[in-house]
Every structure is written in structure tokens, then in C-alpha cells.
C-alpha positions, 0 to 999 in steps of 0.5 A: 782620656776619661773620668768617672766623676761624684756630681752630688752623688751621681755619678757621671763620666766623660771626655778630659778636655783640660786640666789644671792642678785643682779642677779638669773640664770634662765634655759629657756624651751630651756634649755639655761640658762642666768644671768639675774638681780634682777632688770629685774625680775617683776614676780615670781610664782610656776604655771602653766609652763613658757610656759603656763603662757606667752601663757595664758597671751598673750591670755588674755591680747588682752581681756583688754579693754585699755578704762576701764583699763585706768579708773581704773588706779590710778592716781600716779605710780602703778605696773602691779600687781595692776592694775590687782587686780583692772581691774580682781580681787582682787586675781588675780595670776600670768597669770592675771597679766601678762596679765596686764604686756602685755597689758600696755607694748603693749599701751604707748598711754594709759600708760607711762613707769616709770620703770620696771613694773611700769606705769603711765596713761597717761594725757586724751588729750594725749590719746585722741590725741594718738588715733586719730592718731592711727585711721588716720594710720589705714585710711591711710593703708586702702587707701594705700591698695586700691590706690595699687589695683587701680594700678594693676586693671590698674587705676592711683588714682588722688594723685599718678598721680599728685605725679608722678615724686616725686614718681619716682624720689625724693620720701618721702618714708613715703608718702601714695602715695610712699607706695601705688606704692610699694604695687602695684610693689610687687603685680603686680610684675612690675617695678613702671615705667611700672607699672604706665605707664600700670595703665595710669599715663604717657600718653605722653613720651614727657610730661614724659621728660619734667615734670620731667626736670621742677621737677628736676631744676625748682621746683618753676615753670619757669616763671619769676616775674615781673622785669622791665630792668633798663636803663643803667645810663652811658653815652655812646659814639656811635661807629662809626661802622655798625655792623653784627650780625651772628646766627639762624632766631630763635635766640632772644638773640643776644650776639655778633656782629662783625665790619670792619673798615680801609679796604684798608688803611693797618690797619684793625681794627675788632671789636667784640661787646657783649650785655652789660646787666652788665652795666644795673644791677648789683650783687645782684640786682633782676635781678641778683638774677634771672640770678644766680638762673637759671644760663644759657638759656635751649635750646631744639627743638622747646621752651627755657627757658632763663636766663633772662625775655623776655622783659629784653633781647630785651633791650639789645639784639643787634637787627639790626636798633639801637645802642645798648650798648655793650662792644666791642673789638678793634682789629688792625691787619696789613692789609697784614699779619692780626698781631696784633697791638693792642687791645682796650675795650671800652663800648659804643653804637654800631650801628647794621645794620643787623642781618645775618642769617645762614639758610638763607645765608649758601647757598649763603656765600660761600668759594668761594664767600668769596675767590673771586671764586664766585660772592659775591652778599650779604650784607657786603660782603667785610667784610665777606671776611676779617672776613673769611680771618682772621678766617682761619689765627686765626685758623692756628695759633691755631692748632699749638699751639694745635699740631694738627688740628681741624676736623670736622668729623661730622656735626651739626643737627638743629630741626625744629617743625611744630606748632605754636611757643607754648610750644611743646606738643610731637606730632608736626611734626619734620624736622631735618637739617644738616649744616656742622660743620666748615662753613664759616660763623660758622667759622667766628663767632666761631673764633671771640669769642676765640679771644675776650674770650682769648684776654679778660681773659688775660686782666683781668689777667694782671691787677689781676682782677679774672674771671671765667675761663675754662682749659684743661692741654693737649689733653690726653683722659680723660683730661677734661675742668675744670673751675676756677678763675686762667688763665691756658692753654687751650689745646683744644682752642690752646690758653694761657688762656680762659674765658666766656665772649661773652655771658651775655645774656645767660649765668651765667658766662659770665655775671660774667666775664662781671662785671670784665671787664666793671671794667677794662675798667672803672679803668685800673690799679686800677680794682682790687679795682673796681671789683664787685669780688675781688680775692680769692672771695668765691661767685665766686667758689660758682658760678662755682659749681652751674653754672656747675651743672645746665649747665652738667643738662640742657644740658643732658635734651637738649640731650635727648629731641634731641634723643627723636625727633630723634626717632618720626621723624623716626616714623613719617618718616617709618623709619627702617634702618640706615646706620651707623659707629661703634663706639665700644662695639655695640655701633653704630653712624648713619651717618646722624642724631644725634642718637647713639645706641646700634645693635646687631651682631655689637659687633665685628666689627672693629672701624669704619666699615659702617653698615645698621641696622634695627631698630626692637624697639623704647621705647620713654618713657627710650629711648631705641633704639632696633636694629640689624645688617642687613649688613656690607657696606665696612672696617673699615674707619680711617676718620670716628674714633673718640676721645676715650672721645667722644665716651665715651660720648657718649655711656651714652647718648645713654643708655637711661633713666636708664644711665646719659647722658655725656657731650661732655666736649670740649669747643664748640664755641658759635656757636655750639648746644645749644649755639646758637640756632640750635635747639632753638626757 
């Protein structure tokens, strides 16, 4: 005797060896016996063969019309033997009725499953429903199969084009789309990035970038709803200063402004003035909620994205020829020997009287013209020559306290885009300055703000109100800039503690901080009470981390769109050789832009060794830079060796699209690229 078996819905059949009253041994054509039990056994039979039987089976079950055996089958369970003597025969043996058995297994859409070879047909709307679906598969499978031969005939279909970078980068591996570009790859037997490119679904590298960074963090779109800037309901006295403000032509939102007042007297008291957006809104206002989603400014080369409306930062931005709200910083210092007496905050109205611009006075503002060495032809220059003097002495006794000083080995590089001040399209003309990092003038301001954030974060922890705060325990390579609410060292600053504070206009964080000081500068003593954030609070390490997320991907993007422009100009410029420092492991630095790569023949050379490369390939599209040495210009040079950390950094940045792009994790002044416009519009 033989037995047609269910193993974990296969079926199976073979030789009765024994039995007893639960289970029976079965010998399969392998030879192999198993246990099976009584239960799984729906079919026992003298002929034909095992072998032959499933084979017969198979064959006649695909001739079942589903349609009409569902006609046929009762209305209440039956088993698979019944449903054959209705739809075949009434004799039908043992082959018929395990075609039955397979067909109705094969067809839950038809036949619902109610226990071992019994069945119940299933409701006419659910198989009408079934079917429907099993049509819209067949569909979809025909047009996976032909998006996927438009793809490798070099066609992009229209939904794959407009699904792009949800494909590349976020796909839903159940989507059509996804499924036709895998297809494609495997046919083609090309990468899905090369792929698409060659079938002219990315037809500009820069829109490549660009789309893909709006996928990535701006989802929703960039624009902004329609918030009005609410006026600011206290009442502030004027100051009676006039201020300076120091940035970029292209800067918009002015943060920060400087005063000197009491020269000559041998009391001077310096004022450092930020824009007061926080007095105007506050937590979990509309315009708040804005500033939290977005979190910080995104700089590239010829546009930005703010944090706030444009019309939100020209009501507090400090633009020259009027007062403008502002929590300001009083800072007294004895004339001679610039100690420090005292320092006040107030919230006030604060008379701006220009806007100084660093491309246009780097030039003329000198060392020696701030010294005295030179005429000093210019606005404020008397002012200037104090704020330079009291930069130095501020910078003096930071690297002390650091244990070394700051270098500026390297200069910074702004970009400039022949247009019309448009959203860029990838194809502008592009003019790369240099402006050396540590001028007086970026002197003057980067010091002013280390003064105002570390003065500031140790006035909220006197009066044990939290703040956002940024730390690094030492100088060690590796040691990173962290961020918290406790004040803690900052090693790379060489001050006790350091917040961000100096930028409300720009970024998420100092916006925060701003609340806590405005309270303090309200209660005093009883600030802690007043505080929008109260110790401990949740919302605060909820910002940190969103805040350090977005601030690491904007300023990766900000970083490869740089590279991106670095390579058009030298495309557009014909150029192929670069003078160049060696970092380490090929990795080389060109000396003047801001470009790292990898070279060829560069493997070997001592750190710092100068070398003339020859660019052999650029890819715009990964960023990828194909170069090789061409010769070797002197020895190494110590002067022109980096920190470990920097060149680590580095080194992801300049492996292209595949590799993410490091942050520098030092703490740049406001001041550097990125923070105050270098390469903004």
C-alpha cells in the first residue's frame, strides 16, 4: 500500500512500511523512511507508483478550471476526494483526486484551508476581489519588465525618472520602480548609478547633489509658510552707542555687532551686541516650530537656505541705520592693561551705524593700519585699533590656557557665482577667493564671540539656568567637541566653558540659549524659575541631538558642493596640474583651493613632501578626482603638517560620494565658512 502524505505543505508519497493507531513509517522512492503521522496522511492507494501518481497528479491538476470547480463545490466544508468525484467523476481514483488535492492547495483565492485536505470555498466578492489583484501583479510584472528593457536600451521611463533618489537612496523595495532598476542592473550588469545615468535619468551633476540633499532633509520642500515677525512687546531703552557690524557683502543675517565706548578715559567698555529674535517669539510659537524643524542656515556657493523667513530676518537682523533689538554684552577693561572689571547684559535698542564689510576692507584694514604702522583711513578706525588690541591680548591668553597656539596654516576660500543671484543651476561660472585665515578684521570678530559665548555660559551656570553647551576634554587626537547642558572645558577655545550664543539668526542653539539668557537678564537670581528650559529638561537633549544631526548633514552637503565647484572651475579654468602637500596614504592637499585627493605614485612620500600632480579624471557626478604624481617639488616640510584629526577628516571628504563627508569637529569661530558667509549668498 502507498500514502500520499502533507510535510509542511509538500507533498510526498511512498511505501507503507507500518503502522500503528497515531503514526505509520512511510519508505520514500529515495529509500529514506520517515514517521509521519496519521493525521498528515490524505490519500492512501494500491497504484500506480508514488512517482507516478504525483507526476499524473501535477500534470492534470494545472487542466482544473478554478472557475468551475468553485461552481461545483458545495457550500460547507468538503474534502479534496469529493470535490474530484463532482468536477471529473464519480469514480475518480486516486491520480484525479490528487489533482484535486493540488489544484485547491495551489488556489487559497478560490478555496480557504479548514484542515488537512478539507476546504471551504471561499465568499464571491473575495474572489472577485483575489483575482483582480492577481491581474494588477501580472500587470505590474509586465511593466517592471518593460521599464527594465527601456533602461538598458538607454531610455529613463518617466515614474523612475521622477522616482530617482527614493530609488538610489531611500528606496521601497516593493515598488515597481525599485524592482524595474534591479532588473535593469542585472540585465545590464551595471551599477543602478551608472545605469540610470547612461539611460539619461541624471542629466546634471549639480541637480544630482542638490535633489538628493532636498530629498534627504528637506522632504516637504524648502519654502516656508506664510509667518508675519511678531514686534517685540517690551520696551527697550536705546543704547547709547554707535555700532559696527563686521561680515561678508553677501551676509543677510547680520547676528553680531561690536561697540567702543570711554577711549582715553582709562575705562573702555566694549560691547558685543547679537540680534534678539528671542524677545520677539517664543518656545512653541509658529515661528519657533520653524526654527526647531530646520535647526540652522544651510550655506552652499551661490544660494542658502535660512532658518527663518526672509522677511522674519530683516526685522531683526542688525542693518545699519537704525536701533535694532539686541542682547548686548558690556564688557569693561582697564584701558592699559584691557583687565577685566566688569561685565553687564542688557536687552536694549542698539543704534547700528555701518555695516563693515570684510571684502571690501581686508585690503585697507591692516595690521599695520590698526597698529599705527600705516595711515588708517577708514570708518571707526580708532575702534578698530582697540578691538584688534584687545583681540590679540584675548587670544594671548587663550593659548595659554590651551598649552599652545592657534595656527593658521591655511587660509580660508570663499566662492563667488557669475549669475543672477537665482537658485544656481550647476553651470554658472565660478571665481574662488582666498583670504587668510586669522585677519585682523576675522580676528577681531572671532574673538569677540568666544568672549561673549564663554563670558555668557558661565553667567547662566552661576545662576543655574541650562544652556546648550559645547566641550572637549583636551587637545588628544581623537578627542571631539561634544555638546551638552552642563558647563565643561573647552580645550580647543582655551576657555572654562562655551556656549552658542552669538548666532539666533542662523542657528537652532543659540536661539535656545538666547531664551535662557534674556531670562536671566529679566530675574537674575530667580532665572531658573523664569527659564523657557528648566534643568534637566527633556526638550533640551532632544535638540542637541536633532540639532547635531542636521548641523553633521548640512555641512557635509555644504562640503561637497564646494568640491563640486572646485572641480568646474578647474574645468572651466584648463586646469590639470596642482601643486600640492602630502597628507598620508596618497592622500594630497592642493595648495591653493580647497581640494583633497587621492594621487597615484603619492603613497610613499613623506608627510608634507610638495608635489605637482596631474589631474588625469574628474567625475562630478561621485566626486571622485583621478590624479597621478608628475613630480616631486622639495622635502617634506613641518610647517605645512596638520593634526592627525584634521587629515582624517579629511581624507572622507575627499573619497567622494561613496564615503560620508567628516566634519572638522573643532569649533570655528562665527567667522569661518559656513558661519558667516564665505561661500553664502
Amino acid at each position: 500500500m502507498y500514502a500520499l502524505f502533507d510535510d509542511a505543505g509538500k507533498f510526498l508519497a511512498g511505501r507503507v512500511m507500518s503502522e500503528a493507531d497515531s503514526s505509520m513509517q512511510i519508505e520514500l522512492d529515495s529509500g529514506k523512511r520517515v514517521k509521519v503521522k496519521s493525521a498528515n496522511v490524505l490519500l492512501r492507494f494500491d497504484k500506480p507508483l508514488p512517482a507516478e501518481l504525483i507526476a499524473s497528479a501535477q500534470a492534470k491538476s494545472g487542466e482544473i478550471d478554478l472557475d468551475l470547480a468553485w461552481e461545483f463545490a458545495p457550500e460547507g466544508e468538503f474534502g479534496f476526494a469529493d470535490l474530484a468525484r463532482d468536477y471529473f467523476d464519480a469514480k475518480a481514483g486516486p491520480e484525479l483526486q490528487a489533482a484535486a488535492l493540488f489544484r485547491l492547495f495551489e488556489a487559497p483565492h478560490y478555496f480557504r484551508r479548514a484542515g488537512k485536505g478539507q476546504f471551504k470555498k471561499a465568499p464571491e466578492d473575495i474572489v472577485k476581489a483575489a483575482l483582480l489583484g492577481i491581474e494588477r501583479k501580472k500587470q505590474q510584472a509586465l511593466q517592471i519588465e518593460g521599464w527594465a528593457d527601456e533602461l538598458v536600451a538607454g531610455q529613463c521611463p518617466a515614474p523612475i525618472r521622477e522616482q530617482l533618489y527614493k530609488i538610489l537612496f531611500k528606496p521601497d523595495k516593493n515598488a515597481p520602480e525599485y524592482k524595474a532598476v534591479v532588473e535593469a542592473a542585472k540585465k545590464s550588469h551595471l551599477a543602478p548609478l551608472d545605469l540610470l545615468k547612461l539611460a539619461g535619468a541624471i542629466n546634471s551633476p549639480y541637480q544630482f547633489h542638490w535633489r538628493r540633499f532636498l530629498f534627504d532633509q528637506f522632504p516637504k520642500g524648502h519654502g516656508f509658510p506664510a509667518l508675519e515677525a511678531p514686534d517685540i512687546k517690551d520696551e527697550l531703552p536705546v543704547a547709547a552707542v554707535q555700532a559696527f557690524s563686521i561680515d561678508d557683502s553677501q551676509t543677510t543675517e547680520i547676528d553680531d555687532a561690536l561697540s567702543v565706548t570711554g577711549l582715553g578715559t582709562g575705562t573702555v567698555v566694549f560691547g558685543i551686541h547679537i540680534a534678539a529674535p528671542a524677545l520677539a517669539f517664543q518656545p512653541d510659537s509658529a515661528l519657533d516650530k520653524v526654527a526647531r524643524d530646520r535647526l540652522s542656515t544651510v550655506y552652499m556657493p551661490g544660494w542658502k537656505i535660512t532658518m527663518l523667513p526672509d522677511a522674519v530676518v530683516q526685522q531683526y537682523t542688525l542693518i545699519e541705520g537704525r536701533a535694532c533689538p539686541a542682547v548686548s554684552l558690556y564688557v569693561s577693561l582697564d584701558e592699559a592693561t584691557l583687565t577685566v572689571k566688569a561685565t553687564e547684559t542688557r536687552l536694549e535698542q542698539v543704534p547700528i551705524a555701518a555695516n563693515l564689510r570684510h571684502d571690501q576692507l581686508d585690503a585697507v584694514i591692516t595690521q599695520a593700519s590698526l597698529t599705527g604702522q600705516a595711515p588708517a583711513e577708514y570708518a571707526f578706525a580708532t575702534e578698530l585699533a582697540f578691538c584688534f588690541r584687545l583681540a590679540q591680548h584675548l587670544k594671548a591668553a587663550r593659548e595659554v590656557v590651551r598649552g599652545k597656539p592657534e595656527l593658521f596654516n591655511r587660509p580660508d576660500y570663499s566662492f563667488k557665482l557669475d549669475g543672477p543671484g537665482t537658485e544656481p543651476t550647476g553651470d554658472e561660472a565660478v571665481r574662488i577667493g582666498e583670504r587668510k585665515r586669522g585677519a585682523p578684521l576675522d580676528l577681531i570678530v572671532a574673538e569677540a564671540m568666544i568672549l561673549a559665548n564663554s563670558s555668557w555660559g558661565g553667567w547662566l551656570a552661576e545662576l543655574g539656568v541650562p544652556g546648550i553647551y559645547r566641550s572637549q576634554a583636551s587637545l588628544a587626537p581623537g578627542v571631539k567637541v561634544r555638546m551638552g547642558i552642563k558647563p565643561a572645558p573647552h580645550a580647543g577655545m582655551g576657555v572654562a566653558q562655551y556656549t552658542w550664543a552669538t548666532s539666533p539668526l542662523r542657528r537652532y542653539v543659540d536661539l535656545v540659549n538666547q531664551w535662557q539668557i534674556i531670562a536671566c537678564a529679566k530675574h537674575g537670581r530667580t532665572a531658573a524659575l523664569a527659564a523657557p528650559f528648566k534643568p534637566k529638561d527633556a526638550m533640551l537633549f532632544s535638540i542637541i541631538s536633532s540639532f547635531d544631526g542636521a548641523y553633521s548633514a548640512y555641512n557635509g552637503f555644504q562640503q561637497a558642493i564646494e568640491r563640486y565647484w572646485t572641480m568646474r572651475w578647474l574645468t572651466q579654468n584648463s586646469v590639470s596640474e596642482l601643486d600640492a602637500a602630502v597628507m598620508k596614504d596618497g592622500l594630497v592637499r592642493a595648495e591653493t583651493l580647497p581640494l583633497m585627493f587621492r594621487a597615484l605614485g603619492c603613497e610613499q612620500l613623506p608627510r608634507g613632501t610638495r608635489v605637482r600632480v596631474r589631474v588625469t579624471g574628474l567625475d562630478l557626478l561621485t566626486l571622485d578626482i583621478h590624479a597621478s604624481l608628475l613630480a616631486r617639488l622639495d622635502d617634506a616640510l613641518d610647517e605645512a603638517v596638520q593634526d592627525e584629526a584634521d587629515d582624517e577628516a579629511a581624507a572622507e571628504a575627499a573619497g567622494g560620494l561613496s564615503l560620508a563627508i567628516a566634519l572638522d569637529d573643532s569649533d570655528a569661530p562665527d567667522t569661518a565658512p559656513g558661519a558667516a558667509g564665505t561661500s553664502a549668498a
